[in-house]
FINU-392497 format. One record per atom (N, C-alpha, C, CB): x, y, z; residue in three letters. Coordinates in Angstrom, 2 decimals. Glycine has a CB too. Layout:
// residues N
c1|c2|c3|resn
X|Y|Z|ALA
...
END
This chain:
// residues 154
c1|c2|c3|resn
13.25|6.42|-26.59|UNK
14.01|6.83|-25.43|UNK
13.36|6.37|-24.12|UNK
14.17|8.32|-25.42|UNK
12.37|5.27|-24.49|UNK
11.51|5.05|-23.12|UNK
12.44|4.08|-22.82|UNK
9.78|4.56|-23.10|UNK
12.98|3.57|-23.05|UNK
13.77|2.04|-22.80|UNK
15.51|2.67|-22.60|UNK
13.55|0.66|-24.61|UNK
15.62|3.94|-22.48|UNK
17.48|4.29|-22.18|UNK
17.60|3.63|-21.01|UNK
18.11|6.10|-21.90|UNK
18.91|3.51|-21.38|UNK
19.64|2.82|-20.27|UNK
19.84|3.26|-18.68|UNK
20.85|2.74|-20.75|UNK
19.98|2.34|-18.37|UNK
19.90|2.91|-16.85|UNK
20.78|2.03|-15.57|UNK
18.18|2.87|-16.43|UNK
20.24|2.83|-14.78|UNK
21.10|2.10|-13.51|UNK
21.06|0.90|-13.01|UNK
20.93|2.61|-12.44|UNK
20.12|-0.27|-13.59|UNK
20.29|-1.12|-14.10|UNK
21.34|-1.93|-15.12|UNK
19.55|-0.95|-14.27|UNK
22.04|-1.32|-15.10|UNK
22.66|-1.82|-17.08|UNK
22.06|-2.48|-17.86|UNK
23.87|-2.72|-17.37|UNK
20.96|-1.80|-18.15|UNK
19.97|-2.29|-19.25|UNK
19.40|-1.20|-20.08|UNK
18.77|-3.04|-18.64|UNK
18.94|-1.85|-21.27|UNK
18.81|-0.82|-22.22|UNK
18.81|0.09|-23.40|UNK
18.94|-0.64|-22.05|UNK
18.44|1.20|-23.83|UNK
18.66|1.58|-25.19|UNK
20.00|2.58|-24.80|UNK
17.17|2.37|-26.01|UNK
21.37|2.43|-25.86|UNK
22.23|3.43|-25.03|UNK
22.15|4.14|-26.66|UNK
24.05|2.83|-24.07|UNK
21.52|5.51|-26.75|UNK
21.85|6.19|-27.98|UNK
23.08|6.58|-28.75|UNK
21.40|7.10|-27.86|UNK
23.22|6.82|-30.07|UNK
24.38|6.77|-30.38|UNK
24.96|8.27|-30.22|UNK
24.45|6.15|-31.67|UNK
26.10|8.39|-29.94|UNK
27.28|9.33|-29.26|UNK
27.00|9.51|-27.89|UNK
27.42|10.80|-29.88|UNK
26.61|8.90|-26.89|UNK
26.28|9.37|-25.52|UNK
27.14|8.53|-24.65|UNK
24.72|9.24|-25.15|UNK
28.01|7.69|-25.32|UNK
28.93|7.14|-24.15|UNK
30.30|7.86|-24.84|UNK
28.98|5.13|-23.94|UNK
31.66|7.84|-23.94|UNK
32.71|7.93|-24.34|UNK
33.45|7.30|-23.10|UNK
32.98|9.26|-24.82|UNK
34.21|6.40|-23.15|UNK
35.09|5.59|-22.41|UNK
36.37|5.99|-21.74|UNK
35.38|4.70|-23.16|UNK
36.28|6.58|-20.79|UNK
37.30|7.15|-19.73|UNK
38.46|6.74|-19.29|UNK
36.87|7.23|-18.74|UNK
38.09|5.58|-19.19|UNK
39.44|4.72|-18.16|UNK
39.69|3.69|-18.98|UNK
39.05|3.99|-16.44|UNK
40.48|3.78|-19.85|UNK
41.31|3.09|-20.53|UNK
42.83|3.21|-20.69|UNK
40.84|3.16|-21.49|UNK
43.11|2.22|-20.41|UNK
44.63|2.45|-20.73|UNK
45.55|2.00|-21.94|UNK
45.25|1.93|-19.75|UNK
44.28|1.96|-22.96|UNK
44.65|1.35|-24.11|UNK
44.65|3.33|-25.05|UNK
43.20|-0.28|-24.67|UNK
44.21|4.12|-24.36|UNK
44.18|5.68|-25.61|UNK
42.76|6.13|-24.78|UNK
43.85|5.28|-28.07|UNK
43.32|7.71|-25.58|UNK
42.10|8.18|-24.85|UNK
41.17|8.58|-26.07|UNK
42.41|9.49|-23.74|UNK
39.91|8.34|-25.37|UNK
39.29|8.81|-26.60|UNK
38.34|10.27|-26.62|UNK
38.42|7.62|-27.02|UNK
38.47|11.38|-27.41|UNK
38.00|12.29|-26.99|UNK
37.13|13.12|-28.13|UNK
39.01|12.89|-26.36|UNK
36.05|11.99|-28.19|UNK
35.07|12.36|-28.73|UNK
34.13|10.61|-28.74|UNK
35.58|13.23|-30.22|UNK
32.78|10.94|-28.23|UNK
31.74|10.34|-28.02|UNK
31.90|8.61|-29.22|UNK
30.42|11.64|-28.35|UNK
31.39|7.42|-28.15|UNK
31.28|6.02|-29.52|UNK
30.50|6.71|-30.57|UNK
30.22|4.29|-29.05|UNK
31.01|6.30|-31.33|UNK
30.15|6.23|-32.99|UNK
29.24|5.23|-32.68|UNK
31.14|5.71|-34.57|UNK
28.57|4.73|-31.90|UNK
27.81|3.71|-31.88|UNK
26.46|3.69|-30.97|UNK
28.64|2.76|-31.57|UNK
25.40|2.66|-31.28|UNK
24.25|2.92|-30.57|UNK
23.92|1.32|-30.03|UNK
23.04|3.70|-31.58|UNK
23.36|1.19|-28.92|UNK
23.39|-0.26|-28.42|UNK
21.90|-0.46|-27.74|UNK
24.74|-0.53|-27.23|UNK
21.95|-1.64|-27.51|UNK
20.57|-2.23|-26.67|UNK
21.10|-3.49|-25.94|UNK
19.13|-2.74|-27.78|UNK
21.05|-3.06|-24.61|UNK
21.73|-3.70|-23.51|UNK
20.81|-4.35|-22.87|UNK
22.44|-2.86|-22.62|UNK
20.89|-5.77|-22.45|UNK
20.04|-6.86|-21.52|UNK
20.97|-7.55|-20.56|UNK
19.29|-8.08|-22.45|UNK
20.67|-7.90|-19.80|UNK
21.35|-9.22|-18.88|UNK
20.36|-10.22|-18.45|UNK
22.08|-8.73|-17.44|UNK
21.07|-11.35|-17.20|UNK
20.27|-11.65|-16.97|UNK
19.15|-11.42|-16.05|UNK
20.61|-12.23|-17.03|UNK
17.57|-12.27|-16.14|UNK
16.42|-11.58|-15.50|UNK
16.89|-12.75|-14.24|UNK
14.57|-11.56|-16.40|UNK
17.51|-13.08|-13.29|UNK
17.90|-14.11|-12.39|UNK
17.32|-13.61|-11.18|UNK
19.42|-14.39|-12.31|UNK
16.40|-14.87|-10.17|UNK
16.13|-14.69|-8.99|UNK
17.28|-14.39|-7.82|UNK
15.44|-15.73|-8.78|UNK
18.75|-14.93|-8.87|UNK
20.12|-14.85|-7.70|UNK
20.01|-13.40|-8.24|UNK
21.98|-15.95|-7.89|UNK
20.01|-12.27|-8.78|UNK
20.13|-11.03|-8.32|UNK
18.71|-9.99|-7.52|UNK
20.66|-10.46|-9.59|UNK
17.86|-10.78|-7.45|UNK
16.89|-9.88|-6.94|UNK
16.73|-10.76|-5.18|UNK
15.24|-9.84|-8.18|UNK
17.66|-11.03|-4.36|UNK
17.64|-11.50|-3.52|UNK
18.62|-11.50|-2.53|UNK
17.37|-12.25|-3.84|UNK
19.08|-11.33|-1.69|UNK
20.24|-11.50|-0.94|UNK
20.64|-9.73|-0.77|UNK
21.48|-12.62|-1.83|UNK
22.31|-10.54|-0.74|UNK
22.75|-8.95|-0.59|UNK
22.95|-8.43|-2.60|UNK
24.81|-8.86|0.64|UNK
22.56|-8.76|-3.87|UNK
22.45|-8.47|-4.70|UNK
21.13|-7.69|-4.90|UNK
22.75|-9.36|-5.25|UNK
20.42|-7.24|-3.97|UNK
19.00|-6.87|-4.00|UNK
18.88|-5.24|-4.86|UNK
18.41|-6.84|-2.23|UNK
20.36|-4.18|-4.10|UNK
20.42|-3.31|-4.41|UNK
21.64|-2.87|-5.85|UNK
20.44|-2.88|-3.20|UNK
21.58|-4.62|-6.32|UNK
22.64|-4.21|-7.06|UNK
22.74|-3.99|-8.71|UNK
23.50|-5.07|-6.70|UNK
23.52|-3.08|-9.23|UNK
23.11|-2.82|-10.49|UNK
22.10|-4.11|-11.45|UNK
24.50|-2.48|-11.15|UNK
22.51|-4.97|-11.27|UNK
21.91|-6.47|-11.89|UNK
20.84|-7.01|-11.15|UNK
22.99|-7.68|-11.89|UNK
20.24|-5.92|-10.53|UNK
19.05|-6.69|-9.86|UNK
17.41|-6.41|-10.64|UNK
19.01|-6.10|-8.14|UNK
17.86|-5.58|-11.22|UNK
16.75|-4.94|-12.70|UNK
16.09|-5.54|-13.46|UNK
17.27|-4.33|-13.77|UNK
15.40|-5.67|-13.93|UNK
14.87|-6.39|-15.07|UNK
15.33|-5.66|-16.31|UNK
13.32|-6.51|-15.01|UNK
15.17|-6.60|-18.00|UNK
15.14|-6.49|-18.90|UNK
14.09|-5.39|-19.00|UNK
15.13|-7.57|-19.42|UNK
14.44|-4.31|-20.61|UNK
13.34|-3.33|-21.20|UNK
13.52|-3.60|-21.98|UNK
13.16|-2.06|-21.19|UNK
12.07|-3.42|-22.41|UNK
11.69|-4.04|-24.37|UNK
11.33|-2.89|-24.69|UNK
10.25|-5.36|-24.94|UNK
11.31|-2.41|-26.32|UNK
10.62|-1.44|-27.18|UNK
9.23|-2.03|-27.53|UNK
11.47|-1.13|-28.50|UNK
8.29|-1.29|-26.68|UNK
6.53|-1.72|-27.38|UNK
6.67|-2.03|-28.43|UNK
5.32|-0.65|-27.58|UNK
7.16|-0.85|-29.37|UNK
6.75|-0.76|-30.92|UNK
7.50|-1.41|-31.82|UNK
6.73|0.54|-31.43|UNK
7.97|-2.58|-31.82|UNK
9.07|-3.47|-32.47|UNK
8.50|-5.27|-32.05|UNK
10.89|-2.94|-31.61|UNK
7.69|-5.30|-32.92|UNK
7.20|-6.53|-32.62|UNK
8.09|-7.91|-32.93|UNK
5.99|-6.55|-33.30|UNK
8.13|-8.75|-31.73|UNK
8.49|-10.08|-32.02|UNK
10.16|-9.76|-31.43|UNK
8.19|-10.61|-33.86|UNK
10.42|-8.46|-31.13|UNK
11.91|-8.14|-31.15|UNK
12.35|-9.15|-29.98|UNK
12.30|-6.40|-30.82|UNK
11.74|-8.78|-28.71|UNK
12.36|-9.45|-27.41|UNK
12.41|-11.19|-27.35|UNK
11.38|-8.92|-26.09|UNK
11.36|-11.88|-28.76|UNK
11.47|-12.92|-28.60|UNK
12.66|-13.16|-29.41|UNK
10.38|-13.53|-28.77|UNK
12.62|-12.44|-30.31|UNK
14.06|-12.91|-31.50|UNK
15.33|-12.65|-30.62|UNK
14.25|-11.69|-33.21|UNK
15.28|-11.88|-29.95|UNK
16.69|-11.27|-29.33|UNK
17.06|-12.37|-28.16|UNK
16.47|-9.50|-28.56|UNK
16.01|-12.81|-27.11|UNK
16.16|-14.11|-26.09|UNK
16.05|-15.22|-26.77|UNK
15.12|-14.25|-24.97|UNK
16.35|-15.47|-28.29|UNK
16.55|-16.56|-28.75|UNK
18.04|-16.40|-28.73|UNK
15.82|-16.88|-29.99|UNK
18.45|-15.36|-29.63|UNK
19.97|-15.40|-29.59|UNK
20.39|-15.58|-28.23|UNK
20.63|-14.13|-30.15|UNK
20.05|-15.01|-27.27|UNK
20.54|-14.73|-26.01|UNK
20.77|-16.18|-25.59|UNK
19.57|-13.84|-25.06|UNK
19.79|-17.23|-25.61|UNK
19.78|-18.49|-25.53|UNK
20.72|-19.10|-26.05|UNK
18.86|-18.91|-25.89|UNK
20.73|-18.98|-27.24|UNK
21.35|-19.90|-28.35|UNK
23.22|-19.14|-28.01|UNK
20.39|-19.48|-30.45|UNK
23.47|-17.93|-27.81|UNK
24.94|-17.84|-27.40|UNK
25.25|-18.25|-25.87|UNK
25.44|-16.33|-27.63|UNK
24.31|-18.22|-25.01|UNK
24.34|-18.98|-23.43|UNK
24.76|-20.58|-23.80|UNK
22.48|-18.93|-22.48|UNK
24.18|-20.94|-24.48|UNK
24.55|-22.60|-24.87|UNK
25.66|-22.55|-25.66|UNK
23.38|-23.49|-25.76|UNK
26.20|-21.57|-26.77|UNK
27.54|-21.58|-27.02|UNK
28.32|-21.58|-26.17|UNK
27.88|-20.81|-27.64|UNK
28.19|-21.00|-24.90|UNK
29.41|-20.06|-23.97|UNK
29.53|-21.46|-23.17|UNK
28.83|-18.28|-22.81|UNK
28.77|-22.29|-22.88|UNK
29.02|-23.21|-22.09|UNK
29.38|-24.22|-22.82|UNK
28.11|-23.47|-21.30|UNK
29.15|-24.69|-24.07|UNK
30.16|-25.67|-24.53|UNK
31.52|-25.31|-25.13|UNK
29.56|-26.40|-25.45|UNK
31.78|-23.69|-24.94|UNK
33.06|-23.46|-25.37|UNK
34.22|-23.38|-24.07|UNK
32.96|-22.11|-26.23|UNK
33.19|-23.08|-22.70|UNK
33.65|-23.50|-21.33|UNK
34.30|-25.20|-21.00|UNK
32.27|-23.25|-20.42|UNK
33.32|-26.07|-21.55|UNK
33.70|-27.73|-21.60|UNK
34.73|-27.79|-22.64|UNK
32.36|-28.84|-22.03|UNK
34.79|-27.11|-23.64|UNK
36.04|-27.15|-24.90|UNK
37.07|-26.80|-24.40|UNK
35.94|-26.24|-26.16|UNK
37.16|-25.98|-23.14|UNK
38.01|-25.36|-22.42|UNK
38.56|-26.39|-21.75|UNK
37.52|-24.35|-21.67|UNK
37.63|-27.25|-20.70|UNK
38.18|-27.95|-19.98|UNK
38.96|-28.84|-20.61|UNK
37.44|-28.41|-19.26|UNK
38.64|-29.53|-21.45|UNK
38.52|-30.42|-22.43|UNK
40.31|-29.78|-23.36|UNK
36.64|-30.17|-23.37|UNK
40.25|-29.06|-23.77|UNK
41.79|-28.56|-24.46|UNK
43.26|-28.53|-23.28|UNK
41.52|-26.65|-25.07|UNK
42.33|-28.26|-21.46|UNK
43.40|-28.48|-20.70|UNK
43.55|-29.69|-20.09|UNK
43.46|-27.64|-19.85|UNK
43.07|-30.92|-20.99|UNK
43.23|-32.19|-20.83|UNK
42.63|-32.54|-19.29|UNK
44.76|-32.52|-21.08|UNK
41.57|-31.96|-18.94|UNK
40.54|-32.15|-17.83|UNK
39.10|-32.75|-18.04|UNK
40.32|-30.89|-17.29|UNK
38.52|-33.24|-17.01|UNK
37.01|-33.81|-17.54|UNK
36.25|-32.27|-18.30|UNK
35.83|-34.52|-15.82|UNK
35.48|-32.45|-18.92|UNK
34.80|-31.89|-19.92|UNK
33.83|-30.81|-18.99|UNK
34.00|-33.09|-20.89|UNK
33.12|-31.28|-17.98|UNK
32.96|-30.50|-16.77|UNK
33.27|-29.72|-16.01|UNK
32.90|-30.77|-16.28|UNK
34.85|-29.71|-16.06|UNK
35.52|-29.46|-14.83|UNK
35.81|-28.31|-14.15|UNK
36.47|-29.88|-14.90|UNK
35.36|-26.80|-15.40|UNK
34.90|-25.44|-14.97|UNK
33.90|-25.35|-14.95|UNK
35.19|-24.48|-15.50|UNK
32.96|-26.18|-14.61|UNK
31.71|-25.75|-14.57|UNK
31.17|-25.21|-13.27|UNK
30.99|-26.74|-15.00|UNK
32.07|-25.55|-12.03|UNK
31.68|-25.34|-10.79|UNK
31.99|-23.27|-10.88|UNK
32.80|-26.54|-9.53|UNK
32.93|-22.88|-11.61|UNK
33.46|-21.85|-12.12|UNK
32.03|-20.42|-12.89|UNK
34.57|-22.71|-13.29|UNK
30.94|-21.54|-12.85|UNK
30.31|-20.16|-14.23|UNK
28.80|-21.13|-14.02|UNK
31.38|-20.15|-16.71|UNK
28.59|-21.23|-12.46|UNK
26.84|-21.78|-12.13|UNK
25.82|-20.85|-12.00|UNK
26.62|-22.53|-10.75|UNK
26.03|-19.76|-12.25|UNK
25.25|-18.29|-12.24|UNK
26.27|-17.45|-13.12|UNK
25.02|-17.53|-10.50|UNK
26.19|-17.87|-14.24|UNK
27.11|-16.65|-14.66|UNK
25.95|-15.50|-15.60|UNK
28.65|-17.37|-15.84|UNK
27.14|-13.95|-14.92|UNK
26.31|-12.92|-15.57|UNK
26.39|-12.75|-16.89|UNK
26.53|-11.76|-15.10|UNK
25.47|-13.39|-18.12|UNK
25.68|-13.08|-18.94|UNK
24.79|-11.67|-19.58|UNK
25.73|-14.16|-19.38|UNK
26.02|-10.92|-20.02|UNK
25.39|-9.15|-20.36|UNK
25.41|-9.43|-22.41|UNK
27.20|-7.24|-19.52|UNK
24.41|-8.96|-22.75|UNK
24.13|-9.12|-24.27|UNK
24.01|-7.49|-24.62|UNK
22.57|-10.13|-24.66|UNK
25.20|-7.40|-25.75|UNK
25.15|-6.03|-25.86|UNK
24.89|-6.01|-27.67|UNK
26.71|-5.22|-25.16|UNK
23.99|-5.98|-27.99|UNK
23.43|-5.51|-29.67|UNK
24.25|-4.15|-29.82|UNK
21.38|-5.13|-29.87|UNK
25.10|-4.23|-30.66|UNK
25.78|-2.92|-31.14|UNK
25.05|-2.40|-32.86|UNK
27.72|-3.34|-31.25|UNK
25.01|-1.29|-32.95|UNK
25.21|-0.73|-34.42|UNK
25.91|0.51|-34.68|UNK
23.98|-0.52|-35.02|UNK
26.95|0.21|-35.57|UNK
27.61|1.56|-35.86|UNK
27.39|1.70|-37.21|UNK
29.14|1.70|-35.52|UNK
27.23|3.08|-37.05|UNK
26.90|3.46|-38.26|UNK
28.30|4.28|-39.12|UNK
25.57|4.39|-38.01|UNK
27.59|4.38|-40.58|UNK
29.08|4.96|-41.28|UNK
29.66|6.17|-40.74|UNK
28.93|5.35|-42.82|UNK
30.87|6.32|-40.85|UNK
31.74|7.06|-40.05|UNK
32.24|7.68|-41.16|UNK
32.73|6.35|-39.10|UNK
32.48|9.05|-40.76|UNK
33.16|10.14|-42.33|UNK
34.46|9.65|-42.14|UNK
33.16|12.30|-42.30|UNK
36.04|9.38|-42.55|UNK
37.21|9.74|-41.86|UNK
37.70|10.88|-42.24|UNK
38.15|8.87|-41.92|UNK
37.10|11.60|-43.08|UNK
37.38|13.04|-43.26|UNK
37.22|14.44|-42.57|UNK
36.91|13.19|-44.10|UNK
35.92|14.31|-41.44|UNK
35.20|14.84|-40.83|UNK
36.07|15.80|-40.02|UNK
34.42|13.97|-40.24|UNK
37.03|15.01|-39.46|UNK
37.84|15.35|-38.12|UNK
39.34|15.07|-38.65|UNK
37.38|14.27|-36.66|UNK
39.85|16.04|-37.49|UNK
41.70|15.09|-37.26|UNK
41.46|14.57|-36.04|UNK
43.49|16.18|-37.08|UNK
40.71|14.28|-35.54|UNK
40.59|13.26|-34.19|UNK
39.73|12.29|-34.34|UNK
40.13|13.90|-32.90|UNK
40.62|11.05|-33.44|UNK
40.47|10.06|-34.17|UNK
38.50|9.53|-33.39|UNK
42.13|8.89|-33.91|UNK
38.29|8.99|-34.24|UNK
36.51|9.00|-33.88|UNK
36.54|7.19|-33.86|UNK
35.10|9.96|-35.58|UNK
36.17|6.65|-32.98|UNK
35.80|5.13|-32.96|UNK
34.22|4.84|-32.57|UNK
36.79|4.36|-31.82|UNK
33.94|3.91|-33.45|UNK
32.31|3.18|-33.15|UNK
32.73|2.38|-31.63|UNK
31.66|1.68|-34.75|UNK
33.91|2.01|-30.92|UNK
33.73|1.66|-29.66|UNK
35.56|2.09|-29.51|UNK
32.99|-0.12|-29.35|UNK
35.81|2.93|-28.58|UNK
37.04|3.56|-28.74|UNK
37.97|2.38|-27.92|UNK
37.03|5.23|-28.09|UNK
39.18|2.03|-28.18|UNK
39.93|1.17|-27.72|UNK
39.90|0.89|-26.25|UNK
41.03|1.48|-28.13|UNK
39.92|-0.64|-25.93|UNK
39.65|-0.84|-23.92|UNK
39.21|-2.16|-24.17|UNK
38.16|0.33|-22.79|UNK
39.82|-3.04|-22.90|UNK
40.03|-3.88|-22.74|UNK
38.33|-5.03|-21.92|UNK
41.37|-3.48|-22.13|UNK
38.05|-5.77|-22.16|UNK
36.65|-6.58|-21.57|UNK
36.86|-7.09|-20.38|UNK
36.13|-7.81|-22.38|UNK
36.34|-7.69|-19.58|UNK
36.21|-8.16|-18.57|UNK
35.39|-8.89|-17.99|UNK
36.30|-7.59|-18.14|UNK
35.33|-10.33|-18.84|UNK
34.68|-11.20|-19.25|UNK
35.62|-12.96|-19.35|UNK
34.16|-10.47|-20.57|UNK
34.88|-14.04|-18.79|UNK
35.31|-14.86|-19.40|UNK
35.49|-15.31|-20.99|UNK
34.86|-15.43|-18.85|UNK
34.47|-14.84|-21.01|UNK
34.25|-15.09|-23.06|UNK
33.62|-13.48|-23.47|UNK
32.50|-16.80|-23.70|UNK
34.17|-13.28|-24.49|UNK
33.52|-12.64|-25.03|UNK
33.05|-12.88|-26.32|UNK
33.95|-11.81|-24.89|UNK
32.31|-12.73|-27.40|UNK
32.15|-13.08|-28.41|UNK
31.48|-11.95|-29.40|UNK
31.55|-14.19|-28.21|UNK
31.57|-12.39|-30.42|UNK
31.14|-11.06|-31.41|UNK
30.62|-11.83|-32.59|UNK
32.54|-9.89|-31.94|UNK
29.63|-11.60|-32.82|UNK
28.88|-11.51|-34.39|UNK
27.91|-10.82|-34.83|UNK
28.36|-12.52|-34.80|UNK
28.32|-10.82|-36.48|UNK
27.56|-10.08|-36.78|UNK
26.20|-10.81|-37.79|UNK
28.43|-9.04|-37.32|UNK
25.16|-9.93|-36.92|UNK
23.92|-10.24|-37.63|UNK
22.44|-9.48|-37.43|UNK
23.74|-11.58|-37.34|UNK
21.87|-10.18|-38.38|UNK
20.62|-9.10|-38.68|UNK
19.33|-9.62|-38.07|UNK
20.31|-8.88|-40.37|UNK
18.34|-8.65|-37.01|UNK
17.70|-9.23|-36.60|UNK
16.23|-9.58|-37.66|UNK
17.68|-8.62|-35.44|UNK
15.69|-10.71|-37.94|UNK
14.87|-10.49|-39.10|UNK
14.29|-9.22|-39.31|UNK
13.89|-11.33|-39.11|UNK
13.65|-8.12|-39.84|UNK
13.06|-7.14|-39.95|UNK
13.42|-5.97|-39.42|UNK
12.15|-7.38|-39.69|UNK
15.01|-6.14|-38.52|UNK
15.66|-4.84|-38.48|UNK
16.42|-4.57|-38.70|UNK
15.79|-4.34|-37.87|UNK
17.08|-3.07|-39.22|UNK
18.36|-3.16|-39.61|UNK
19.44|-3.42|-38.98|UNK
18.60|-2.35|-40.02|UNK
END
C-alpha cells in the first residue's frame, strides 16, 4: 500500500476501491472486481510550464519488494509506445496519406499504462450485477488490451 495511487495517477489501485460514476453506458453499484498498477509518462513536458501543477506532473512508483518488476513493465511500456505509433502511420497510411502524416497529432503523447487483474468472480454471490471494470467508454486515441504474464508474477 506504499505505492497506492494517487493524485498523480499513478500507482497501486487495490481491488474493490474504485467504482465508476459517470457513465452513461449503466450504473454500477458495487465496487471493480479488479486491482491495477497505474504508470504514465515520466516527461520533462509535464514537470514544466503551466503542466507543473498538473495531475501528470508526478513521477512513476515502483514496489521495493518485486524485483526486476519496473524493468519488465518499461519494457512493455516501450515495446506498446512503438506499437501505438506504427499503428498511428497504419492509420495514416489506410487514409491513403503519407505514412507520417498524424504524426504532428501525438509528439508528446500521454501514454497511461494500466496493468489490470481481475480476479474470479462468484455469479452467484449477488443479484447485482458485479463487473471486474463496470461498463464506460475510453478516451484515448488507441487503446489496446492484452493479456499477459509478467515473468514471475501472477
Amino acid at each position: 500500500m506504499h505505492i497506492k495511487y494517487h493524485r498523480y495517477l499513478r500507482g497501486y489501485l487495490p481491488l474493490t476501491i474504485s467504482t465508476l460514476k459517470n457513465s452513461g453506458l449503466g450504473v454500477a453499484k458495487k465496487p471493480n472486481q479488479s486491482e491495477s498498477y497505474i504508470l504514465t509518462n515520466e516527461s520533462s513536458f509535464y514537470d514544466a510550464g503551466k503542466w507543473t501543477e498538473s495531475v501528470f506532473a508526478g513521477k512513476n512508483v515502483w514496489p521495493a519488494q518485486l524485483p526486476d518488476f519496473q524493468k519488465q513493465v518499461m519494457n512493455y511500456y516501450h515495446e506498446m509506445s512503438v506499437l501505438s505509433r506504427r499503428l498511428i502511420n497504419a492509420f495514416s497510411l489506410a487514409l491513403n496519406l503519407s505514412s507520417n502524416y498524424l504524426d504532428p497529432y501525438f509528439t508528446d503523447p500521454n501514454i497511461i499504462l494500466r496493468l489490470l487483474h481481475y480476479p474470479p468472480v462468484s455469479t452467484t454471490s449477488s443479484s447485482e450485477e458485479v463487473y471486474g471494470s463496470a461498463p464506460h467508454t475510453d478516451y484515448a486515441a488507441l487503446h489496446c488490451s492484452c493479456r499477459m504474464k509478467l515473468a514471475g508474477y501472477r
